[in-house]
Biotite code that builds the C-alpha atoms (Angstrom):
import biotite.structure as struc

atoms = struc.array([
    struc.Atom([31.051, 97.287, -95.932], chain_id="A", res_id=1, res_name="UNK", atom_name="CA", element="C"),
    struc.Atom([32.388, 93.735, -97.118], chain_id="A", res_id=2, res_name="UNK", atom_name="CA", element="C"),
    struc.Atom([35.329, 95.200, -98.429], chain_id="A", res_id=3, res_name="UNK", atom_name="CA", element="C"),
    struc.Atom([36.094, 96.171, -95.135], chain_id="A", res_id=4, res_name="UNK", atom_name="CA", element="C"),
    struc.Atom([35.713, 92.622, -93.400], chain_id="A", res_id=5, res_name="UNK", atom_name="CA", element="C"),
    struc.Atom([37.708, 91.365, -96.257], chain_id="A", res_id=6, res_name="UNK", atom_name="CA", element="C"),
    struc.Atom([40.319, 93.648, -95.019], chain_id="A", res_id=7, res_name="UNK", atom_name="CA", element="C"),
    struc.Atom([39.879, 92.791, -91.658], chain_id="A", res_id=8, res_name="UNK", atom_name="CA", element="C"),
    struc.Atom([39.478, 89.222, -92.142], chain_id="A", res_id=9, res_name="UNK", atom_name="CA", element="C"),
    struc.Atom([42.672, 89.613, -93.824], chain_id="A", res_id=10, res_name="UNK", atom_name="CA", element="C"),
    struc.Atom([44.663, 91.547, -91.005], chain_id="A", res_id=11, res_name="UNK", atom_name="CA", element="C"),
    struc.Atom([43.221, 88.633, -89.009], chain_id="A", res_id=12, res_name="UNK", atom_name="CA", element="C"),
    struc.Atom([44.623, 85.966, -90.610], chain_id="A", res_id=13, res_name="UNK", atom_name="CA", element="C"),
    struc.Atom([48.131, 87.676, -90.590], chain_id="A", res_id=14, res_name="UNK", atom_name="CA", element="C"),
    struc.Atom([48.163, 88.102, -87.325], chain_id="A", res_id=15, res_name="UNK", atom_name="CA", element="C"),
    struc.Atom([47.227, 85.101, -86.045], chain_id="A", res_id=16, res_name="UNK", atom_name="CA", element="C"),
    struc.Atom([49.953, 83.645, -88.499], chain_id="A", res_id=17, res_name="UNK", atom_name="CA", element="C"),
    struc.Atom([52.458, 85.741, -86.553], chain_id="A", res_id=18, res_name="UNK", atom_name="CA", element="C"),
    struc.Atom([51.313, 85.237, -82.921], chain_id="A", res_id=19, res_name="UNK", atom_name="CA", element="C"),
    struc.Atom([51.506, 81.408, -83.998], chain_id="A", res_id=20, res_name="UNK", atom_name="CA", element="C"),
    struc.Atom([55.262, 81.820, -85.418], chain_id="A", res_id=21, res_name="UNK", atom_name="CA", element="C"),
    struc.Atom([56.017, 83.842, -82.108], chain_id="A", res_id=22, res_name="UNK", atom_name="CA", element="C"),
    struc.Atom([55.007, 81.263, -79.617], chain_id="A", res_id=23, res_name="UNK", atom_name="CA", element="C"),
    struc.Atom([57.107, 78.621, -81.880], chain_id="A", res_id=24, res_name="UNK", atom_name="CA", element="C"),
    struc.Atom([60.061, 80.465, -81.596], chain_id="A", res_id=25, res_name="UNK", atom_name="CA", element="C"),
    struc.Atom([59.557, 81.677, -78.200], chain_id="A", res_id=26, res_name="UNK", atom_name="CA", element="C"),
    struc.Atom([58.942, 77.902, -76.859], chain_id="A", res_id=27, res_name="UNK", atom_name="CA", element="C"),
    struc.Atom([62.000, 76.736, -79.307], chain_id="A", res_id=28, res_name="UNK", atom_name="CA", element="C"),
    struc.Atom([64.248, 78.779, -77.510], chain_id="A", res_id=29, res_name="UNK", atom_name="CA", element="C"),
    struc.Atom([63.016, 78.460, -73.797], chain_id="A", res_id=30, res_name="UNK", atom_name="CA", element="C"),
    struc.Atom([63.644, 74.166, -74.596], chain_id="A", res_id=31, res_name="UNK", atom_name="CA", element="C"),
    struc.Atom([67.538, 74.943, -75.972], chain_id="A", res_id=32, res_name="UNK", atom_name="CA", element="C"),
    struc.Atom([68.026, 77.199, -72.994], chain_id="A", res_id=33, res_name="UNK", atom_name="CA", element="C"),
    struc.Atom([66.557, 74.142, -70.261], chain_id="A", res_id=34, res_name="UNK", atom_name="CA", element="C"),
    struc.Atom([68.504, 71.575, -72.289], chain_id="A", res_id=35, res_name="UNK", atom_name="CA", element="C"),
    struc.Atom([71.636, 73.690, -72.300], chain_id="A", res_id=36, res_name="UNK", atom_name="CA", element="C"),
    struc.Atom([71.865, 74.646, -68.685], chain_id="A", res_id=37, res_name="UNK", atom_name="CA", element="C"),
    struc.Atom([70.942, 70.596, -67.955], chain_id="A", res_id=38, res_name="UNK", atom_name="CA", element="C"),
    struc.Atom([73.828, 69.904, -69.768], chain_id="A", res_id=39, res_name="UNK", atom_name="CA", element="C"),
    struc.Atom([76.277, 71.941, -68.756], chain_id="A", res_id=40, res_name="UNK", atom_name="CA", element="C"),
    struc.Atom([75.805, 71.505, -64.690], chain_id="A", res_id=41, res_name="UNK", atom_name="CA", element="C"),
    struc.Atom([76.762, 68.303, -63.978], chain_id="A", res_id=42, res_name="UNK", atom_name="CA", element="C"),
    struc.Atom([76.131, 66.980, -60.627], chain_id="A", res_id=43, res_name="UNK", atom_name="CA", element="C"),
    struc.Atom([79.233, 64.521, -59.640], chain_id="A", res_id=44, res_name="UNK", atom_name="CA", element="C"),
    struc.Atom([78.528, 62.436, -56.068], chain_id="A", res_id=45, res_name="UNK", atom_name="CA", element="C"),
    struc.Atom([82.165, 64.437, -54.721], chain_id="A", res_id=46, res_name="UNK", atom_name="CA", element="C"),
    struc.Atom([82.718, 67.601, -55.141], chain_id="A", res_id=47, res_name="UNK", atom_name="CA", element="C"),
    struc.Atom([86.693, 67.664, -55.545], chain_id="A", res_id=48, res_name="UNK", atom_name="CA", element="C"),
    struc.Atom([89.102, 65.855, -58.145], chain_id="A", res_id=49, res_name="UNK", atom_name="CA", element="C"),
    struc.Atom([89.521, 62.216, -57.553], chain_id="A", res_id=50, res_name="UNK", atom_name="CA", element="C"),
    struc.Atom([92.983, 61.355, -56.415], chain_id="A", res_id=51, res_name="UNK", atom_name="CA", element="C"),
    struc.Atom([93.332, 57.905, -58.927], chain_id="A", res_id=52, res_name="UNK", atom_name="CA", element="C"),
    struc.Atom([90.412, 56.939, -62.138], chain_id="A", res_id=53, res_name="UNK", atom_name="CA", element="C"),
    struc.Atom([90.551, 53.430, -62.741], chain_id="A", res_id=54, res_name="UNK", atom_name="CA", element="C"),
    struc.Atom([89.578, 52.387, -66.457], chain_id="A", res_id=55, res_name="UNK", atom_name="CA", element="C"),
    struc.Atom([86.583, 49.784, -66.226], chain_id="A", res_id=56, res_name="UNK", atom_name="CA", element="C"),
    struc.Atom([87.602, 47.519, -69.130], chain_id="A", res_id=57, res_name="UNK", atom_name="CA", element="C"),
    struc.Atom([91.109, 47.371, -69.075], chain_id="A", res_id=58, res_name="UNK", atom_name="CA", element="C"),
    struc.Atom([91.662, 48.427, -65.433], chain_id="A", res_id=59, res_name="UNK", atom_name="CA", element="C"),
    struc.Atom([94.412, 51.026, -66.273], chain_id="A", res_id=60, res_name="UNK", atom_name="CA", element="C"),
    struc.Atom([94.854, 53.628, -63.571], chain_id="A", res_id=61, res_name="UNK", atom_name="CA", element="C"),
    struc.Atom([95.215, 57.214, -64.230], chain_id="A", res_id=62, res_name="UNK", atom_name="CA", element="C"),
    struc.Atom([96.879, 58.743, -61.013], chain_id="A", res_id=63, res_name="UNK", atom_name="CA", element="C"),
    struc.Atom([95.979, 62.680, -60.246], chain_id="A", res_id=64, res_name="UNK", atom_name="CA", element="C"),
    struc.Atom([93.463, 63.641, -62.881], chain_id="A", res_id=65, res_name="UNK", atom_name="CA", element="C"),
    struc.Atom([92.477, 67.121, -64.082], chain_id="A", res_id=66, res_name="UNK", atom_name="CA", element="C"),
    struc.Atom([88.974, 65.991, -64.262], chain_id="A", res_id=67, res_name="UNK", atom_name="CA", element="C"),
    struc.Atom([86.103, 63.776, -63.013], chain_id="A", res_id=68, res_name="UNK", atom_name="CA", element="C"),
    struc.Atom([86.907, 60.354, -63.681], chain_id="A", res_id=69, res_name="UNK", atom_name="CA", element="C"),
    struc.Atom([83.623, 59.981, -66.128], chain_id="A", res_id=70, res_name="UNK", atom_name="CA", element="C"),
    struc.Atom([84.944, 62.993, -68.209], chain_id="A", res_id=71, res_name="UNK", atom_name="CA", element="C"),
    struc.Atom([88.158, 61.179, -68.833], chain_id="A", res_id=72, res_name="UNK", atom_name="CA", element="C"),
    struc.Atom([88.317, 58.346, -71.726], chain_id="A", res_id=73, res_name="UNK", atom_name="CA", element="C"),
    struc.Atom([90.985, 55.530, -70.789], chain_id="A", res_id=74, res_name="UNK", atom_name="CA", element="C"),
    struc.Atom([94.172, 56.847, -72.366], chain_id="A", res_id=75, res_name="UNK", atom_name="CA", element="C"),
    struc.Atom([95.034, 52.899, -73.114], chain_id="A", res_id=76, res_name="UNK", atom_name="CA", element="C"),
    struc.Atom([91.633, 51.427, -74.591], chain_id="A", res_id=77, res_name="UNK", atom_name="CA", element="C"),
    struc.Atom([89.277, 54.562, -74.660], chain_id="A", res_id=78, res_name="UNK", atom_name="CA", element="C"),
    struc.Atom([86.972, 52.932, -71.845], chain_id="A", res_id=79, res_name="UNK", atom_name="CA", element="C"),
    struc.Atom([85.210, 54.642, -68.873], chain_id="A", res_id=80, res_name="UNK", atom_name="CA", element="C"),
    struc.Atom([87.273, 55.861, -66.089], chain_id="A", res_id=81, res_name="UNK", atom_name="CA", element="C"),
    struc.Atom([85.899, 55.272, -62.750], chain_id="A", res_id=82, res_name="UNK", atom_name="CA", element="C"),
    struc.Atom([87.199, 57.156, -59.390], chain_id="A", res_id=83, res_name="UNK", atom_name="CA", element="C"),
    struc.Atom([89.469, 54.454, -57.512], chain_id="A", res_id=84, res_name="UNK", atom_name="CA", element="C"),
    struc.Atom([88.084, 54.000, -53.718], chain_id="A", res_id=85, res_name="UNK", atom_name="CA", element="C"),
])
């Protein structure tokens, strides 16, 4: 008989090991996937395109932009664009 609760102690210990190493990886990849959808949807206080970003350092105005104005480094100094009111 103590063979077999070595044997069984044994199976025990494995797979409690795994259950542990499932929950890591399980609880690893639910945080990426949260911190990746954060990231990606950006909420921006207007919904279209601005129609002028003005740069906040150097005050260099960027007229028609593809993007939102905080996307957008200063083409002159590499500052933060701002949306012109």
């Amino acid at each position: 008989m103590s063979n077999f609760y070595k044997w069984l102690r044994e199976k025990l210990k494995w797979q409690a090991l795994m259950l542990t190493i499932l929950a890591l990886v399980t609880t690893g990849a639910s945080l990426y996937e949260s911190s990746k959808s954060s990231t990606t949807s950006t909420k921006y206080r207007y919904a279209g395109l601005p129609s002028a970003c003005v740069c906040e350092k150097c005050g260099y105005v960027l007229e028609n932009p593809t993007k939102h104005c905080p996307e957008i480094p200063c083409p002159r100094c590499g500052g933060r664009m701002w949306r012109r009111k």
